[in-house]
N, C-alpha and C positions, 0 to 999 in steps of 0.2 A: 385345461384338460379337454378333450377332444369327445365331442359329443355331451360333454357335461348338463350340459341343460337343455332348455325348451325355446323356442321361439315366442311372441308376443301375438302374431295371428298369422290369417294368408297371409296381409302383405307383408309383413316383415318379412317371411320365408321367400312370398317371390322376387322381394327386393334383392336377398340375398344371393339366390340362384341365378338372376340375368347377372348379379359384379360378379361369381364365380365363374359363367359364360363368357363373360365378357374378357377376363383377366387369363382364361384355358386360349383365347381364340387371339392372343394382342403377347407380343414379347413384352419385359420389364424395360423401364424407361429408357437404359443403357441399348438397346435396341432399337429405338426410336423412331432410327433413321431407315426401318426396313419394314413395311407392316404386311407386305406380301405374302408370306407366310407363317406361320408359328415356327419356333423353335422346338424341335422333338427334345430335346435336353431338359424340358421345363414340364415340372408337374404341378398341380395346384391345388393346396386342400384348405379344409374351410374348419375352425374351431369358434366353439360357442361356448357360452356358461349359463346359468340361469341368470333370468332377469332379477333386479332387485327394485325395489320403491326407493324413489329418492326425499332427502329432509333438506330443511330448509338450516345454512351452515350454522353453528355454536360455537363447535371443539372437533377436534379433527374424528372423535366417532362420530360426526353427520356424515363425514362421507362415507361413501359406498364403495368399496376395494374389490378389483377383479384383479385375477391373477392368471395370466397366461405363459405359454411357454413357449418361443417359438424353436422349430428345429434349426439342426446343422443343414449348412446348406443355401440359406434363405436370400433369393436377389431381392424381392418386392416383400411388403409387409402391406396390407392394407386391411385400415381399422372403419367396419358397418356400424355409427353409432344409430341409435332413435331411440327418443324418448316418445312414450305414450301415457297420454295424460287421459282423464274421466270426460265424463261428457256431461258435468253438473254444470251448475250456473256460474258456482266460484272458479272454473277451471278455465282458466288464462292463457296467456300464451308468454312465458318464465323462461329467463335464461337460466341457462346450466353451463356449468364449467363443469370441462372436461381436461385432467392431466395424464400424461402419460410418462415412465420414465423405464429406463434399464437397469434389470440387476436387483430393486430397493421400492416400496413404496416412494411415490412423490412426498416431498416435503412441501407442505403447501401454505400459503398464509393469505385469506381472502379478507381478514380481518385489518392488516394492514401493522399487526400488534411487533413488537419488540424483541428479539429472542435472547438470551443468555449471553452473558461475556464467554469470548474466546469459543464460540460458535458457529462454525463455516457451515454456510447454505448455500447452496447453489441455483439459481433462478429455475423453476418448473418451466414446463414446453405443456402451454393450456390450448385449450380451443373454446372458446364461447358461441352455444347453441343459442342461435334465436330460435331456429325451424325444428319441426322433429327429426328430423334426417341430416346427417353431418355423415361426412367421412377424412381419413387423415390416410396418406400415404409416405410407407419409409423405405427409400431404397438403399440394400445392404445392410437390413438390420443384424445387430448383433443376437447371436444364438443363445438361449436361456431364458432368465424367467423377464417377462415385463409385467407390467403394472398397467392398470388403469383404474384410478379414481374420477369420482364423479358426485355433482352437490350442488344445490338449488341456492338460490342466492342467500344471504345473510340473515338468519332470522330475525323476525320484528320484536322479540321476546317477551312477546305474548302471552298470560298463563293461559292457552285451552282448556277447557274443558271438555272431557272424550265424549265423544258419538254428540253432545249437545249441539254442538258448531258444525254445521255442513262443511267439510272440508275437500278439497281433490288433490286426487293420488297422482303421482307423475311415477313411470316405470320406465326406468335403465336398463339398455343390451346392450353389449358390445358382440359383435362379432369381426373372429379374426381367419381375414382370407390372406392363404402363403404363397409364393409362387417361389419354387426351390429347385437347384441343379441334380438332376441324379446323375450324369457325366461330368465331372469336375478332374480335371486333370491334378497333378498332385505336381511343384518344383522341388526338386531334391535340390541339399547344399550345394554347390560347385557343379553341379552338373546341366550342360544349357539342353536350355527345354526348346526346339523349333515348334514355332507358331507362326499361323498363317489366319490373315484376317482379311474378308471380304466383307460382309452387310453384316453377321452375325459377332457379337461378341464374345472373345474367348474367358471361360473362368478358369480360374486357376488358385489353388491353397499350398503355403509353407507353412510344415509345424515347427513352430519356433522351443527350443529345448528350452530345459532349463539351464540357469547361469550364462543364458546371449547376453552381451551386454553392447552388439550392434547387427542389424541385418541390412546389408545393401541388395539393392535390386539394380539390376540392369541390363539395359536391351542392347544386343548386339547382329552386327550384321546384318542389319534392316536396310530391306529393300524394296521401294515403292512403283513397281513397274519399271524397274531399271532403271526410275530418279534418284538424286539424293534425297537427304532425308529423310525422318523417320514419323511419319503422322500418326501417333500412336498416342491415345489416351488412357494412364493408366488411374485406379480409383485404389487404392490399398485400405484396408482396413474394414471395419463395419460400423454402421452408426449406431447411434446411442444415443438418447433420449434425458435429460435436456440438453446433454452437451455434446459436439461430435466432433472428434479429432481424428477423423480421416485425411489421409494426405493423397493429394493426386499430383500426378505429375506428368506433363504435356511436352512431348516431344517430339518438338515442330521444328527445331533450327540444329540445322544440320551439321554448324560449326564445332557443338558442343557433346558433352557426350551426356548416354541419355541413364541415368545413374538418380536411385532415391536413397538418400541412407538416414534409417530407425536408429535413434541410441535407445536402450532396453525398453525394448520390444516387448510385448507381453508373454510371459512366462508360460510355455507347457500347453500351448493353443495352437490354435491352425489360423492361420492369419490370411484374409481371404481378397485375391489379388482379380480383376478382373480389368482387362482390354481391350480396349473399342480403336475402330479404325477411322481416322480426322480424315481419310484421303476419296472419300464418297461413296455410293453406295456400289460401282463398278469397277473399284480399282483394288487391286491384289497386294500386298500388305504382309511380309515373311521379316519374319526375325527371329531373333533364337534369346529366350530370356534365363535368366542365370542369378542366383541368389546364393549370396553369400554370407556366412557367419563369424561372427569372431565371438569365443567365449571368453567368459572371465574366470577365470579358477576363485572358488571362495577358499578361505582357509578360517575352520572352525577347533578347539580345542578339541583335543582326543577325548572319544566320549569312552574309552574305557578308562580315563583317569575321573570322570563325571561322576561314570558309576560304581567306583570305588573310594569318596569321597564323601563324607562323612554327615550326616545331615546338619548338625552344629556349622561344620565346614559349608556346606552348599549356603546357607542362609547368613554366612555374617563376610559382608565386603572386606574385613582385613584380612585374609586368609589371603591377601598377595592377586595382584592380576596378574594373568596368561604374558607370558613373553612378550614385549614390545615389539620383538620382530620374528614372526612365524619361520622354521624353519623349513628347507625341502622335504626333511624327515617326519612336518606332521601330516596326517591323511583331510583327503578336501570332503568335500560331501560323499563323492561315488565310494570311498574307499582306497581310493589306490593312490599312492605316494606317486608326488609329479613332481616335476623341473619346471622351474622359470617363475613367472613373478606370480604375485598373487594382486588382484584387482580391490577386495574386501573383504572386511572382518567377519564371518557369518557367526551368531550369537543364538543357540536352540532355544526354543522358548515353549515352556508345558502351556498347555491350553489346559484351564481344569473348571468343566461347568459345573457351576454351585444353583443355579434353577433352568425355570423357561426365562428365556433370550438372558440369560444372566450367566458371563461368562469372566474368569480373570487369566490374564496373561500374564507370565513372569520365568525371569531369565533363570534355566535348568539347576545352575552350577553358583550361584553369586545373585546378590541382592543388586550389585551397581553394574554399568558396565563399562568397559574400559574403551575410550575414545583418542581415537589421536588423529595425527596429522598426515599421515603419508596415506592412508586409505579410510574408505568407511566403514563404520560399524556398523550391519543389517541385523534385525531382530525380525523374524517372518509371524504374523498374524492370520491362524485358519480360521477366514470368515467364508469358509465356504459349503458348509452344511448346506443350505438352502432355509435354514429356520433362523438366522444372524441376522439381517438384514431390517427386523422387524424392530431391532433397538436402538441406541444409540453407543458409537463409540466413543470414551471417553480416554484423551494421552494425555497426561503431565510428565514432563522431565524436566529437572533441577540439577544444581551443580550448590556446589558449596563456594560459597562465594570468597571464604579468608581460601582457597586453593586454585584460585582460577585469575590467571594474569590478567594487568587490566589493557592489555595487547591482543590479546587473546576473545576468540569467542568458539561459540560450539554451535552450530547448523546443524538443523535436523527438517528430514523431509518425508511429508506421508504420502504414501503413494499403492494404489491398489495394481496386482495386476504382475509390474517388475518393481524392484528396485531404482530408485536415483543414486546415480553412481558419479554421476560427475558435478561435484561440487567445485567454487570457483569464488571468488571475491564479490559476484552477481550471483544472487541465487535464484534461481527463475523455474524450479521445484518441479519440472516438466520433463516429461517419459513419453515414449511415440506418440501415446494415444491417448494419456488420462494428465489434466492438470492437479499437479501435488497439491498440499497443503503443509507451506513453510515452518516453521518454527526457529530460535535464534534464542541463546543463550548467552549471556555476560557478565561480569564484576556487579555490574548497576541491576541486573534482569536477569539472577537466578534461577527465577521458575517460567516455564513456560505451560499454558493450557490450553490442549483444542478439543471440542465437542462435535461429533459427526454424525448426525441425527441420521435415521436407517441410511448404516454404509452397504454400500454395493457388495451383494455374495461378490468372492472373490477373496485371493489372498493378497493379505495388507502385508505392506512393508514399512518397516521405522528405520531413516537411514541418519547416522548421525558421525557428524566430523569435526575437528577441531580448524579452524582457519584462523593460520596466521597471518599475518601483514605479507605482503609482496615477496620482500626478502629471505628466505626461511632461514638467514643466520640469527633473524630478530627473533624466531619465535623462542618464545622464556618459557613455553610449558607444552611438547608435543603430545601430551597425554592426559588426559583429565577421566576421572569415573562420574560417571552420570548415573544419577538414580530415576527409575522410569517405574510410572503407574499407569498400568495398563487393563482396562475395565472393559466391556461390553454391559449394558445396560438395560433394562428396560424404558427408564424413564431418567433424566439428568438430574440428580439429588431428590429423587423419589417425587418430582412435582414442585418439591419446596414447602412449607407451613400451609401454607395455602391452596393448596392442591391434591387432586389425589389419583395415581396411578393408574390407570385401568388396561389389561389387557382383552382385547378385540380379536375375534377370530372370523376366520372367510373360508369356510371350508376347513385344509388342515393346517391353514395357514395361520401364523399368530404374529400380531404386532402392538404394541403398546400407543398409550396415547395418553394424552394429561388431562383430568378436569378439575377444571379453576374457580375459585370460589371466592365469597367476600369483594369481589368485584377484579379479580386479579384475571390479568389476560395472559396470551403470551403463549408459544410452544412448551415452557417449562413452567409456566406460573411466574413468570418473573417478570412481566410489566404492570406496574403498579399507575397507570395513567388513570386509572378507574376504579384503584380499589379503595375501599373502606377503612375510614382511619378505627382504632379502640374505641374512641367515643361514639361513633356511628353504628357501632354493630354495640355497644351496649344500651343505645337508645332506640336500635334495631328492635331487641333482645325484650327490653322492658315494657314498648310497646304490644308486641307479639303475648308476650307474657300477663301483664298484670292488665291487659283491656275482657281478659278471661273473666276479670273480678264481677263484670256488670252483670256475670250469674247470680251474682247474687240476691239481684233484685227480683228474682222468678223463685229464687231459693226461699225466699223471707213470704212473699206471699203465697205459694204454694205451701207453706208450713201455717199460714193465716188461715188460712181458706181448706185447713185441712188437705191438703194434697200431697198427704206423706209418697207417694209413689213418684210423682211428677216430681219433688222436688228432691229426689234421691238420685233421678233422673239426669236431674239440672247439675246438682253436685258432682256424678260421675264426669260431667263433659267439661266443668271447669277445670277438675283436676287433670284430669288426662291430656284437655288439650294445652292447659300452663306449661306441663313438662316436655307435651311434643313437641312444643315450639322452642322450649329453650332447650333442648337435644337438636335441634333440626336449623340452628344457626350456621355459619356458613366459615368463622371466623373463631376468635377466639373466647369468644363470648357464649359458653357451652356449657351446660349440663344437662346429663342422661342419668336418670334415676332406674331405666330399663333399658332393654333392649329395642334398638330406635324403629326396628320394624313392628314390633310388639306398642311400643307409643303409640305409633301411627295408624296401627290399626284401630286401638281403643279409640283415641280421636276420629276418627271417622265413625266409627259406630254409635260413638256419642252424643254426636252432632245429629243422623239422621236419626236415631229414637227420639232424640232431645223436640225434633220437629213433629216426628209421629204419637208422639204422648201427648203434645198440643192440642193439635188438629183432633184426637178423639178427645180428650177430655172438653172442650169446648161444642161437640155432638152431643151432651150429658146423654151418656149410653147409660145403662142399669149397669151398677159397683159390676153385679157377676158376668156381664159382656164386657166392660169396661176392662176389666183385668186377664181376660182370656185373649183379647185382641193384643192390650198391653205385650204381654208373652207373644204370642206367635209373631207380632211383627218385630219383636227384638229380634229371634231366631231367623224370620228371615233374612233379617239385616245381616247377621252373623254369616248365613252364608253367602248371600249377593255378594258380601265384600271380600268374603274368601276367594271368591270366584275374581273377581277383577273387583281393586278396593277405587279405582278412579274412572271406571265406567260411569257417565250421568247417570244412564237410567237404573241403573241397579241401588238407585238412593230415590231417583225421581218416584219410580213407578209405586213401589211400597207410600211415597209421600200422597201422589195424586189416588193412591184407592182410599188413604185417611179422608183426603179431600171429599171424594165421591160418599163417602160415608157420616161427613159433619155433612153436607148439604143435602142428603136426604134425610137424614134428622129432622133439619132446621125445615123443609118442604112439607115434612108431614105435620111436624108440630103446626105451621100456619094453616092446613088445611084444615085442621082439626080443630085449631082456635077458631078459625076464619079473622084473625090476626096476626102482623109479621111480627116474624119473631128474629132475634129479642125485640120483646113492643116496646122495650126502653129506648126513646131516640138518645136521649143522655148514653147510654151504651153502645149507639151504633159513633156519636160523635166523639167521646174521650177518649174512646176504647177501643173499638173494632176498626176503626177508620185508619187513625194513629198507627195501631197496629200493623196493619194489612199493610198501609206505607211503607213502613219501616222494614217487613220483609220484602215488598215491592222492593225496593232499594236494595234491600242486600243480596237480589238475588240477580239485580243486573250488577253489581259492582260483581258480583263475584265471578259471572258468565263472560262480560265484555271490558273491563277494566280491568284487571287484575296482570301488571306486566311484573319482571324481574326485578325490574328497578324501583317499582312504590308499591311491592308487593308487600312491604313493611306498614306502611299504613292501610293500604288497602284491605288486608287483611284482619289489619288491627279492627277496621271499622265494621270491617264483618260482621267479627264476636260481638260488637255490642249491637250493632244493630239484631242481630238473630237473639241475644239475650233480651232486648228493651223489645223488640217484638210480642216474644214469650209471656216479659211478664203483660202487657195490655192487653193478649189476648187470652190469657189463662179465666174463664169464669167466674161468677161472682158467688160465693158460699150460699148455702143453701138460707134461706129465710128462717128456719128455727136453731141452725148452730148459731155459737156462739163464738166469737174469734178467739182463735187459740185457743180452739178447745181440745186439740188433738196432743197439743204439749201440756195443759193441765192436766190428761188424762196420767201421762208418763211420770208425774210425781203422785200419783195415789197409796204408791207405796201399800199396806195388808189393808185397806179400807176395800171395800165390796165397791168395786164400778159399774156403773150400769150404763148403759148404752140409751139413747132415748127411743128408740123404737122396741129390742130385745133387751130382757134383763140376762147378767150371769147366768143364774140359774134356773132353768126352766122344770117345772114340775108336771109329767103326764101323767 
């Protein structure tokens, strides 16, 4: 979008404005050969978006997605990247890959993972940033949406802890600068267009209709200063990103004639031709160019018999297929009854979306559809919203295999854009400008399945033929029904067991993506080179779980030592955090007694009071300070964590004021004794030392060790180390209770208790 965002500082913007200078005052590359003046025909505008922070890769939401649009028109495309990193001490100098594609988010794979059977990907067009500044140039980009993704190398899978770890930011621009024809000459069908070429190059666009099923181009009556020959370089087509199937065609020998011919051409588009002169920059260059079309008449079933057909009848294949052989009397697409052959079968097909990017295709009139041998079958696919693109498509067709000769096979070709119309004993699934994606059916190979991870907006075509042996006296079966399931997708079988869906937005754009769990990789969840067998995620599970128990050891003596509060404390954090974690398993080793955000939080709240009731009870504040702190610092924990529940310091900071408050305790008491305190060395050795270790220890495993993959034990080791802390550092009862005198009290049952300091009942 065009002025969308902001810039990164001055120099980004003045970097930007000398290539926008630079690219106003310089023709596009097809020019080359003249830099003496500009061309008046070329205008140049410049589109931004905001910048984003880039991550370090996981699953395809690390990367960062821009979406741009370029106009009709476009010779030059040129992409401003720069990344801008921090100015901390961690902040390095990091590659970034950069992909760019046409029409579809990039399919990307840096992980090197596996994808799903019967899934065509096509290689991304990347660029790897060492430096902050990169640029990438595309001459004769294709008109509409492009892409650009972008993502820091491979994460280390690290657990961070937030704001605790200094980390640096890296920030992603793209900017996209155009240089576009406003004078573009237009070729009409059959009619020659006279050009003349000197230094500059001439542009020129045919809009190709619908049903061409070839466009020839050709130059005539070229004359090079009254030589022969014809020094004319033509470029047809536009590029596209990873793949570019433009055709040029050089015509330099004089013998021959100077002719390009398209079979189906892309459908209901302006197909954009430009002309350069091979014969230097002071030689004169006339010829007259001339494009011509041949259509293909479709013939479709009459659709007032379609919509006078029965729903019963629309949904069950025996209701008879359509004539084997179309007559002159039925109507083509336009409407209007014609004479002479018909090229293909065209087959309507409802489009009926059932969510976001979730769409099914299926044929208007019939559940199969009828294939044969003298022409093809086209079924057309609108993926051209502009919101399609962001899922994946999913085709299966099958034949019945006791009905299909075994001479016999059924060819089917996907193709965005036109139709493939010329099938052959070679199937080589290719259209002017876009390489198909084959399919073949047979006696032994019934079903066929392809998966198209974001297919290019654009209208898809499904073309399918019966091919018989060389001879067609041999073919046993001209016609076979084929059954086609036909999907738009978010995700390919929802991620798989192991995985789980997620849709990603960028603006008002939305695309899905998979994340993978239990160790499973892959664009669908489907490489299993890394995942977790049953046994491993229930020893995962067990450990996570039952290493909670070692509350109990602060449980027992905190109920010793009187410490009903602390040890009700201790209890909350075992329970909550047992079941977080067997809710928070990754596999199939799972139970959620609550709601798993609701788990997650109790465990976190657990943990930090479980630490703050320590650290004051070990200050020995007075019972009535004791228990007011008690409270307030629960509640602040409750909101801290509301507020961000994996923030460090919104657990740290509540912990170090407990801190700052046992240690001026312990300062006063020794000023006041003029003895350290505790004066028990036995207490600072068994007890406090031990202690302080043990949370020493757990607070570097959990800061600097803690990665994805021995986060199982690492974790485990946590809980007991923070439990076995607890209990050596919890106090030693006061010198006149008695142990367990706080659970003898709770059996006194109608006997008078009295308290040793206050009795029950006081008399004034």
């Amino acid at each position: 979008m065009r002025g969308a965002g902001t810039g990164t500082g001055g120099a980004a913007v003045a970097v930007a404005m000398s290539l926008l200078l630079l690219l106003l005052s310089r023709s596009p590359p097809a020019a080359a050969g003249d830099g003496r003046k500009s061309d008046s025909r070329l205008v140049s505008e410049q589109f931004s978006q905001a910048p984003q922070k880039l991550a370090f890769y996981n699953w395809y939401g690390s990367a960062r997605l821009f979406h741009f649009r370029v106009p009709p028109d476009t010779v030059l495309l040129h992409w401003l990247l720069q990344v801008t990193r921090g100015s901390g001490p961690t902040c390095n100098n990091v590659e970034t890959t950069v992909y760019f594609r046409y029409g579809a988010p990039p399919v990307i794979n840096p992980l090197g993972t596996s994808f799903a059977n019967n899934t065509s990907v096509q290689p991304s067009f990347l660029l790897r940033m060492l430096q902050d500044n990169a640029s990438v140039n595309v001459s004769y980009p294709a008109p509409g949406d492009w892409f650009v993704a972008a993502h820091l190398p491979p994460s280390s899978h690290k657990i961070e802890v937030k704001d605790f770890i200094p980390t640096c930011a890296y920030i992603f621009q793209p900017d996209m600068l155009v240089v576009r024809v406003v004078e573009m000459s237009i070729l009409e069908p059959d009619v020659p267009l006279p050009l003349v070429l000197l230094s500059q190059p001439s542009y020129l666009k045919v809009f190709v209709p619908k049903h061409t099923q070839e466009l020839r181009l050709e130059l005539q009556g070229c004359v090079s200063n009254g030589s022969l020959g014809c020094p004319v370089h033509l470029t047809v087509g536009s590029a596209t990103l990873p793949g570019n199937f433009q055709k040029v065609l050089t015509c330099s020998d004089p013998t021959t004639a100077c002719r390009l011919l398209l079979p189906s051409p892309p459908w209901e588009r302006w197909l954009q031709v430009t002309a350069k002169s091979l014969a230097g920059p002071r030689v004169l260059v006339t010829f007259s160019a001339v494009a011509a079309l041949t259509a293909c008449r479709p013939w479709t079933a009459n659709l007032q018999r379609l919509l006078q057909s029965s729903p019963n009848q629309s949904s069950n294949a025996s209701t008879g297929p359509p004539p084997l052989s179309p007559n002159t009397q039925d109507l083509d697409q336009s409407g209007e009854a014609g004479s002479g052959a018909f090229c293909f079968r065209s087959f309507p097909i409802l489009r009926e979306d059932m969510d976001v990017v979730s769409v099914r295709f299926r044929p208007l009139d019939r559940a199969s559809v009828l294939v044969q041998s003298d022409m093809p079958s086209v079924m057309k696919l609108h993926l051209n919203t502009g919101m399609d693109s962001g899922g994946s498509l999913s085709i299966s067709v099958s034949v019945n295999q006791t009905v299909i000769a075994s001479n016999t096979s059924v060819v089917a070709c996907v193709t965005a854009g036109s139709p493939f119309l010329s099938f052959n004993t070679s199937l080589n699934c290719t259209t002017a400008f876009f390489q198909g994606y084959p399919l073949s059916l047979s006696a032994s190979s019934p079903t066929a399945n392809l998966s198209i991870p974001y297919p290019e907006t654009d209208n898809w075509y499904l073309s399918l033929q019966v091919l018989c042996p060389e001879r067609p006296e041999e073919c046993m079966q001209p016609s076979v029904l084929v059954e086609t399931t036909l999907y738009l997708v978010p995700c390919l079988n929802d991620c798989g067991p192991y995985g789980q869906c997620l849709l990603l937005r960028r603006h008002g754009y939305l695309y899905a993506g998979c994340s993978c769990r239990a160790g499973w990789r892959g664009w669908s969840c489907t490489d299993n080179s890394t995942a977790q067998t049953l046994a491993q995620q229930k020893v995962a599970t067990l450990l996570l779980t039952l290493s909670n128990l070692m509350f109990l050891a602060p449980i027992a003596i905190s109920v010793h030592r009187c410490l009903l509060v602390e040890a009700s404390v201790y209890a909350y954090t075992m329970f909550f955090s047992t079941f977080y974690h067997a809710c928070d398993q990754p596999g199939d080793a799972v139970l959620c007694i609550l709601n798993y955000d609701t788990l997650q939080y109790c465990d976190f709240l657990g943990s930090g009071v479980s630490i703050w009731v320590t650290v004051l009870c070990m200050a020995r504040l007075k019972a009535s300070l004791k228990y007011v702190l008690f409270i307030l610092g629960a509640l602040v924990f409750a909101m801290s964590l509301q507020l961000d529940r994996r923030a460090a310091w919104n657990t740290t900071g509540p912990c170090l004021f407990a801190i700052v408050v046992m240690v001026t305790m312990w300062v006063y008491r020794c000023g006041r004794r003029r003895h350290c305190y505790p004066p028990s060395w036995q207490r600072w050795v068994f007890y406090l030392l031990p202690g302080l270790s043990m949370a020493a220890l757990a607070l570097t495993i959990y800061v600097s060790m803690m990665t994805s993959e021995n986060y199982y034990y690492t974790h485990s080791i946590w809980h007991m180390l923070l439990a076995g802390s607890a209990a050596f550092l919890l106090p030693p009862r006061e010198q006149h209770a008695e142990p367990w005198a706080c659970a003898q009290k709770l059996t006194c049952h109608y006997e008078i208790c009295k308290n040793h300091r206050d009795e029950l009942y006081t008399v004034t």
